[in-house]
N, C-alpha and C positions, 0 to 999 in steps of 0.2 A: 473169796467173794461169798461164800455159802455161811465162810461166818458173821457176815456183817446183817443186821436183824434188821434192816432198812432192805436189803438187798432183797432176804426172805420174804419180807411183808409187800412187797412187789412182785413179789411170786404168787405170792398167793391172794395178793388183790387181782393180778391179771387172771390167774384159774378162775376166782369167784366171778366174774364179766364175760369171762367165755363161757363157764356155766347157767350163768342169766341169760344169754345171749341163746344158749340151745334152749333152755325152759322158755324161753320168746316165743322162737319158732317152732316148739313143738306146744303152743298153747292151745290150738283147734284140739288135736289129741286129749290135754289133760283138759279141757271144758268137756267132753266128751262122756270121759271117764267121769268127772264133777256131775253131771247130768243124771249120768247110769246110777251111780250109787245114791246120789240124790232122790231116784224117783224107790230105789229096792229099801236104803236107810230110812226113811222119812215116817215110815211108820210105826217103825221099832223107835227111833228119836222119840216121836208122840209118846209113844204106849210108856216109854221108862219115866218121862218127865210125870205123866199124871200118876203111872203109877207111885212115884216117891212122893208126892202132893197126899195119897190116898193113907200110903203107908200106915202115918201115924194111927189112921182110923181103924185100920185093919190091927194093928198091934196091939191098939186101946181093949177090943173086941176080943181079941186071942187070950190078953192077961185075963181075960172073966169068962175063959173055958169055952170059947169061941171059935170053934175051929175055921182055918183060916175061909179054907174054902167057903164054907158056909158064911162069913163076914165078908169076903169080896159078893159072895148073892147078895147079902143082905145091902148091901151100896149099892151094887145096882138098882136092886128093887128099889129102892130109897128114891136114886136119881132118875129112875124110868118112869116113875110116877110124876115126883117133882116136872120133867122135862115134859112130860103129855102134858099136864093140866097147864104149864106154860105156853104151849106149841097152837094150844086149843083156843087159849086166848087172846095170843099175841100175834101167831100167823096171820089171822084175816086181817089183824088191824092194820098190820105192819105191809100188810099186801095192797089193801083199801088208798092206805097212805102216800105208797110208792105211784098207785095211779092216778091219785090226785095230784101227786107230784108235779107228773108226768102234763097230766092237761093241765094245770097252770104254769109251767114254766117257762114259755114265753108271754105269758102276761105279766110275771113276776121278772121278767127280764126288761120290760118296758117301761115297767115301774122304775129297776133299779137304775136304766139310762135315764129316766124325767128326772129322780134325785141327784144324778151325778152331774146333771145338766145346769139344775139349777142352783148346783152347791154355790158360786159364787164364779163365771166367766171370767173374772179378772183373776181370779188365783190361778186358774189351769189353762195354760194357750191353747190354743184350739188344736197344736198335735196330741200334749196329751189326751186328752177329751176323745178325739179319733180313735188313741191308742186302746184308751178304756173302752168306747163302745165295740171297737173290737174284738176285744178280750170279752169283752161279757157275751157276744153275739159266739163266740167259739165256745165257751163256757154252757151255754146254753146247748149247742149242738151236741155236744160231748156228753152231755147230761140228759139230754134227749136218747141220743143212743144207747147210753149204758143202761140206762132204764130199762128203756121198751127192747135189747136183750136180754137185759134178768127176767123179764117177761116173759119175752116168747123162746129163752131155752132152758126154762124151768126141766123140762123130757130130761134134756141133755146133760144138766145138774145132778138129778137124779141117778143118772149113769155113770155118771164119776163118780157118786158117791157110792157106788158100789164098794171103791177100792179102798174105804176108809170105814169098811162093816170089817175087816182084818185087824182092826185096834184095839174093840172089845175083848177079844179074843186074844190077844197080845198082853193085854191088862191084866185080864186075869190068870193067864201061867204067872206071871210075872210075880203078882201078888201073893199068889197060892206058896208058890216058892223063894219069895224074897229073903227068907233067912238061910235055904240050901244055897241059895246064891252068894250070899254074904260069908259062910260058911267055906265055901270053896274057893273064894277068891282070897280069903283068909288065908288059908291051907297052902294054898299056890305064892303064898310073898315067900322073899327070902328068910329065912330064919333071924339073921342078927338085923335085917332092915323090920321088923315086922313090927315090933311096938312103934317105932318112929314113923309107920305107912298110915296103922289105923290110929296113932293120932291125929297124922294130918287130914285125914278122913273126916274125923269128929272136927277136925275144926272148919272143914268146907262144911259138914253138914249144920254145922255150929252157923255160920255166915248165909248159906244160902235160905236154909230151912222155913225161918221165919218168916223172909224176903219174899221166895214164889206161894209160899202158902198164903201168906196174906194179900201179896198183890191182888189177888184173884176177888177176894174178900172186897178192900178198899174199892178196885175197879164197880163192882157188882153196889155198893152204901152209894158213890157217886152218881151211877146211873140212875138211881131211884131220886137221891137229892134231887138232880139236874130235873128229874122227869114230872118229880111234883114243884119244882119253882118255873117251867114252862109250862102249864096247866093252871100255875097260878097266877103268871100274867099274861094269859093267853097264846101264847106261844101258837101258830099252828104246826103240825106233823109232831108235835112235844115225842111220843114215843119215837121215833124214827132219829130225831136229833141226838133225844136222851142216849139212845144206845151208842150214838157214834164218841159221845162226850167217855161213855162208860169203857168203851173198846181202848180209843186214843188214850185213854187215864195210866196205861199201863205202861208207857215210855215215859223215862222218866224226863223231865226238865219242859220239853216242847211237846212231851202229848196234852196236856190242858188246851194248848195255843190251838195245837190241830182238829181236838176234838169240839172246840168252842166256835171254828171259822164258821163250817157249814150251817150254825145258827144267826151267825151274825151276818153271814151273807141272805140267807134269808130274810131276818129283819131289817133288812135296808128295801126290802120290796112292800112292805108294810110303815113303818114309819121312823123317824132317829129317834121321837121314846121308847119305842121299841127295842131299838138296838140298845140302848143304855139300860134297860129292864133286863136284854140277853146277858149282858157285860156286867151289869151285879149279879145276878143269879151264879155264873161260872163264877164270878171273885170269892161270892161267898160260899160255893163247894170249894175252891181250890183250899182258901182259909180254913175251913173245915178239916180236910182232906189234913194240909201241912202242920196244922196244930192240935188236932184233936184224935181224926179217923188214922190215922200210919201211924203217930207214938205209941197206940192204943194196942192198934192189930198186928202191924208190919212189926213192933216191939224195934229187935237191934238194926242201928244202921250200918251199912256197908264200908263205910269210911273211903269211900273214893270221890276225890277229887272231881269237881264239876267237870273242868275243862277233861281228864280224864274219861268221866261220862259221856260227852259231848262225841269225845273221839271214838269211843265205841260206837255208840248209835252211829255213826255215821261210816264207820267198817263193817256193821251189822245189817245196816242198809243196803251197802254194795253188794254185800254177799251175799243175802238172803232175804230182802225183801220185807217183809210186814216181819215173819218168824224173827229176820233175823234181829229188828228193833229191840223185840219182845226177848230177846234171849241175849242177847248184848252185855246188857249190864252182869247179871246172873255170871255168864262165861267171863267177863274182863275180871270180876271178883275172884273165882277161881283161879284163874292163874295170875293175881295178886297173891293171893295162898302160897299156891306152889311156887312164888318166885323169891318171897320171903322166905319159906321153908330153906328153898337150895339157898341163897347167900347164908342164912342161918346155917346148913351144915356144911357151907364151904371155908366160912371167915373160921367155923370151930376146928377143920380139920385143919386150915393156915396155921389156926393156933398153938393148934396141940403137935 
């Protein structure tokens, strides 16, 4: 019986469902564990991603007798400045905004039940019509809440953000030594694997490179687009919108849709020219964005399949939330690499 391969693969299908079956039940344990190293990793995670974003600038710096340490100051100072004269500017407005928010939003709720009221009674039975003023009446509450909390635990904000003053500082060893690091990790491959490791190296960094550096880029073109064409049709809260358009821009496929709703949900409380003025302004950053700003910035594409994409964002979601959106694609691309790589030296050594 041991030599029938039906027999085996029953064997070893029942082990693999008993072993699911315990990873089940000891899953409080491993979230636990997922928690732990989640809240100790999370800022060493941060610090490497910006620091490889930084890298090139730092390198750029080093070739022209720049020593490293001194070109990671010299970026911060750069960004310290940039960030005050931003923070100086954009904090009050953005705070101004959030409280007017706050006290119109149920008149802007009132409004948007008169419009849904009067779209046309014979198209929507009178359950849905319930259902909606429902939902918007919850919508409101919800939005009342989260507000006037970012309000009133600004203190508390503050204090969490203590634990995210450990990143600058993470950045910069990082940075300082990014080539001892490169160096010894070098050092540590196998000997006969070691050309074939930092190839496939250069070809993740080949694939990602252009990708998270310029997302960052395109996100940040977009936000200003979106911010001066709701300024230019009046838009109100335009800053406050624009940045949500500029954040969402960063998932690929459905952040446009995401970052575009909370404008359009606004303009149905003002007027439907309105919302058709929201809905060209995003058509024409998206058109922007897909034919002009990504060929330009983001340079090489990823070559992954939408539906592909799709399924990451949505594993990315489960697992980590807003991060894990933003880091999805990035990750699924990588181990597209390494899975091309291993069939690639598995079909050679079949062969050989």
């Amino acid at each position: 019986m041991t030599a029938n391969k039906w027999f085996r693969f029953m064997i070893w299908l029942i082990l693999g469902l008993i072993a699911l079956y315990f990873v089940w039940l000891l899953r409080p344990l491993f979230l636990d564990v997922y928690r732990f190293l989640k809240a100790i990793l999370a800022p060493f995670l941060v610090a490497m991603i910006i620091s490889y974003v930084l890298n090139p600038i730092v390198c750029m710096l080093s070739d022209r007798k720049v020593p490293r340490s001194i070109a990671v100051l010299l970026i911060y100072a750069v960004f310290l400045t940039c960030l005050a004269v931003i923070l100086i500017n954009m904090i009050p407005m953005l705070i101004r905004q959030l409280e007017e928010l706050n006290e119109h939003l149920p008149e802007f709720t009132v409004q948007a039940q008169s419009l849904m009221t009067n779209l046309d009674s014979k198209l929507l039975p009178s359950g849905v019509r319930t259902g909606m003023n429902s939902w918007l009446y919850t919508l409101e509450t919800r939005l009342a809440n989260g507000i006037s909390g970012l309000m009133d635990h600004i203190g508390t904000a503050i204090n969490m953000l203590f634990n995210v003053f450990i990143v600058p500082f993470l950045i910069f060893y990082i940075l300082k030594d990014f080539e001892v690091f490169q160096r010894t990790a070098v050092s540590h491959l196998p000997r006969n694997r070691r050309k074939a490791i930092v190839a496939l190296l250069k070809e993740i960094d080949t694939a990602l490179g252009n990708y998270i550096r310029g997302q960052f880029l395109v996100c940040l073109i977009i936000g200003v687009f979106a911010y001066i064409g709701y300024v230019l049709i009046g838009m109100p809260y335009a800053l406050l919108l624009a940045s949500v358009v500029a954040v969402f821009n960063i998932v690929p496929y459905i952040g446009p849709f995401l970052g575009a709703a909370p404008a359009l949900l606004m303009a149905t409380t003002i007027s439907w020219k309105m919302v058709l003025f929201v809905g060209l302004v995003n058509l024409v950053c998206q058109l922007l964005e897909s034919n002009v700003i990504s060929p330009q910035v983001v340079g090489r594409k990823l070559h992954l399949h939408p539906l592909l994409i799709i399924f990451a964002l949505l594993v990315g979601g489960q697992l980590a939330g807003t991060v894990g959106l933003i880091l999805a694609v990035p990750v699924f691309a990588v181990l597209k690499v390494l899975l091309q790589h291993f069939f690639t030296y598995y079909v050679r050594r079949k062969s050989g």
